[in-house]
N, C-alpha and C positions, 0 to 999 in steps of 0.2 A: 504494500500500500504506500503510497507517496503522495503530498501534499496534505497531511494529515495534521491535524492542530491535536489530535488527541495521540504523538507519539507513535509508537508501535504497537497500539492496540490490536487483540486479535478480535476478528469478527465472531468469538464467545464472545469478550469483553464487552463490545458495542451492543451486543443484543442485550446481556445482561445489564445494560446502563438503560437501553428501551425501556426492560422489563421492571426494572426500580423505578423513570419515570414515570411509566405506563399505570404502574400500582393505583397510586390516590385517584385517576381520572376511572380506573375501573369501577373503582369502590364506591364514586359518585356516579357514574353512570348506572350502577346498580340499582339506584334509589329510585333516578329519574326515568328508566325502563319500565321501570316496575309498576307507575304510576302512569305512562305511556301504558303497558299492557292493559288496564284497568279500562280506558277508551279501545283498544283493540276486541277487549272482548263484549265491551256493548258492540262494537260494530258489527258480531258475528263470528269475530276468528277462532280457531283454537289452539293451541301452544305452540304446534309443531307451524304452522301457518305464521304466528307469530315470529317466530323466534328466525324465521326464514327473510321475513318482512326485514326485521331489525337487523339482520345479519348483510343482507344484500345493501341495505338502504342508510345505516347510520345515520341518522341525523333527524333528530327530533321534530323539528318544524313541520321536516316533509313526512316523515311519517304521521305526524297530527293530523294533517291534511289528509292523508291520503286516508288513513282510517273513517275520516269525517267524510269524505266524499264514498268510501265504501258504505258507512253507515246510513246515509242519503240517498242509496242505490242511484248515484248519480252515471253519464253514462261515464267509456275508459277516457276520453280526450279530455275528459275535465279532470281527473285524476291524473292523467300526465300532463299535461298544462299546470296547473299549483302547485306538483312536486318539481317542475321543472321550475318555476319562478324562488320556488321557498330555500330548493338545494343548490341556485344559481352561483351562490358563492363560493361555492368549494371549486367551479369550475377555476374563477381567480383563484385562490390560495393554491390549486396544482399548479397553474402558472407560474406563479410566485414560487413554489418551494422545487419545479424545477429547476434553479438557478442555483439554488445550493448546491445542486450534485456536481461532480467531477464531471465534465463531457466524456470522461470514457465511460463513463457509466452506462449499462446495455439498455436497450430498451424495456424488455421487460422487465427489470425492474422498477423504472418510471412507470412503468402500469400498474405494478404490484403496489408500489407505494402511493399512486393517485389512490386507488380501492379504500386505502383507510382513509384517506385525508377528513378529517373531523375538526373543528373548533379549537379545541386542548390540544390533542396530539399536533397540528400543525402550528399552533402556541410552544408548545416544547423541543420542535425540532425545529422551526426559524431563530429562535432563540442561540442555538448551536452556533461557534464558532468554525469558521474555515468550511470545507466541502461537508458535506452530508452525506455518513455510508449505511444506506439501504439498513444496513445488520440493525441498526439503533432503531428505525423505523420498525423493522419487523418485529421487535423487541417490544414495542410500547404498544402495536399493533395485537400480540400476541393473546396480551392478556383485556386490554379493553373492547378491543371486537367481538369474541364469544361472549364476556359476561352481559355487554349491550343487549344483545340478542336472550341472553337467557333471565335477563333481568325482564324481558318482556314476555317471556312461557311465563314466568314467574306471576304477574301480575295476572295476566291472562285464567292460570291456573285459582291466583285467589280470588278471581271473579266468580267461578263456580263455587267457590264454600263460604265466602265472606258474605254477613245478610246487604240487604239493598242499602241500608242508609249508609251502612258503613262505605260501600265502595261509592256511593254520591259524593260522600265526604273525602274517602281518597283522589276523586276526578278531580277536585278542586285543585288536589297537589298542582297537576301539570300547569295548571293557568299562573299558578305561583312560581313555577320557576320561568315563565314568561316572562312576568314583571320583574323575578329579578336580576333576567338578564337585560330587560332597556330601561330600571331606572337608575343603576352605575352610569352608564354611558350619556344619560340623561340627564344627571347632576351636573357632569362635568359640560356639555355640551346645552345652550337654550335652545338650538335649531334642533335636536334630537327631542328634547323632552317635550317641544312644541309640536312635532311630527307625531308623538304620539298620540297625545291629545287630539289633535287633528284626523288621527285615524280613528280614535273612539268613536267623536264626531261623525266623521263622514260615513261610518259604519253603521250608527245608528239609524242615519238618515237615508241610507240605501236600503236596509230593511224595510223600511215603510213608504217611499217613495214609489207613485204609481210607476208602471213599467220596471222599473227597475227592480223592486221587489219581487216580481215574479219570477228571476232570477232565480239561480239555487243558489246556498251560501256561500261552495264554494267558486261557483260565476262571480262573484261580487268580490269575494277577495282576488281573486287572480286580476280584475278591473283593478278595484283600489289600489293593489301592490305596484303595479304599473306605472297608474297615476302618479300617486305616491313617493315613490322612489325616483321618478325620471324628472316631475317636478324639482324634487329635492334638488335632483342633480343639476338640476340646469343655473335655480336661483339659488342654492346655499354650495356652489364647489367648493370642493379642498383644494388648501393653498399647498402648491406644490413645492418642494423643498429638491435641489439636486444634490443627492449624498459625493458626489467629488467636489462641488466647492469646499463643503465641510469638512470635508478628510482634506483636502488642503490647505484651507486654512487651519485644522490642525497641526 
């Protein structure tokens, strides 16, 4: 290996650094699956169903979606239309974290390692100094990918024995790790926290709005997301910064 900031590591080593980062992102993912499953199995699934869902799809938003639009027996282009807009970002962050890798790196591996690209995991490995080796990815990949997936049999499973109010009361979980993943970003930022707001808004009022409400819910988010987001971008852009002045002025 050459070009390596992490020495003569062996490709044990880097996996085994994955699998110690990987740890704490499974152990919360475990929670939040689980609480995911509890909406999978109102929509009708059952474990092995689930746990296939979570396993191929990672990523909470779009599987919200996609359960709520199976739940709605909506038809398949509205189900892959809002997992495509919800999981749009992961397509940037493989963009973004292939440039950490060495260019010799083969291609399948950039495939292998796009498959996990998640929130966390791609937190933990941009983070890395120097080239990025695959082995640390599959290390952190290891252990938060299966338990994703099995945190939502999980749920699924205590759908069937937990009574009704109680899993009412657990559905609430998922909406609460909603909020708290946009009011961090939303403290720091007014054009964020006013976007949200705005979405409450606008959401309430496409519910009830003639025509429009006759929409299904998930028609209306795939609209508002659009809206939403492309406005943002046009009146609140981010101020661009070029990382080689700054490394030269250092």
């Amino acid at each position: 290996m050459t070009n390596l900031p992490f020495g003569e590591k062996t490709t044990r080593q880097l996996f085994r650094e994955g699998m110690r980062d990987g740890t704490p992102i499974a152990l919360a993912y475990l929670v939040v699956s689980f609480t995911l499953g509890i909406t999978a199995h109102n929509a009708g699934l059952d474990a092995v169903q689930g746990f296939a869902v979570s396993f191929f799809n990672l990523a909470s938003a779009g599987e919200y979606a996609a359960f709520t639009v199976i739940a709605a027996d909506a038809p398949y282009w509205e189900m892959a239309a809002i997992t495509l807009v919800a999981n749009a970002r992961y397509m940037l962050m493989s963009c973004v974290l292939s440039q950490k890798f060495s260019p010799a790196t083969p291609f399948y591996h950039r495939l292998g390692i796009g498959f996990g690209v998640t929130d966390e995991i791609f937190g933990i490995s941009i983070s890395r100094q120097g080239f990025l080796q695959p082995a640390y990815n599959y290390g952190a990949m290891a252990l938060a990918v299966p338990v994703w997936a099995l945190g939502t049999s999980l749920g699924i499973l205590a759908g069937d024995i937990l009574h009704p109010s109680l899993l009412s009361a657990l559905s609430v979980a998922l909406y609460g790790m909603f909020i708290a993943i946009v009011i961090p970003p939303g403290k720091e930022n007014r054009v964020v926290l006013g976007l949200v707001f705005i979405s409450f808004a606008l959401s309430f009022l496409a519910s009830n709005m003639p025509l429009v409400s006759e929409l299904s819910g998930s028609s209306r988010t795939i609209i508002l997301t659009v809206l939403i987001s492309g406005s943002a971008a046009c009146f609140f852009p981010l101020a661009e910064t070029i990382e080689g002045e700054h490394d030269h002025e250092a």
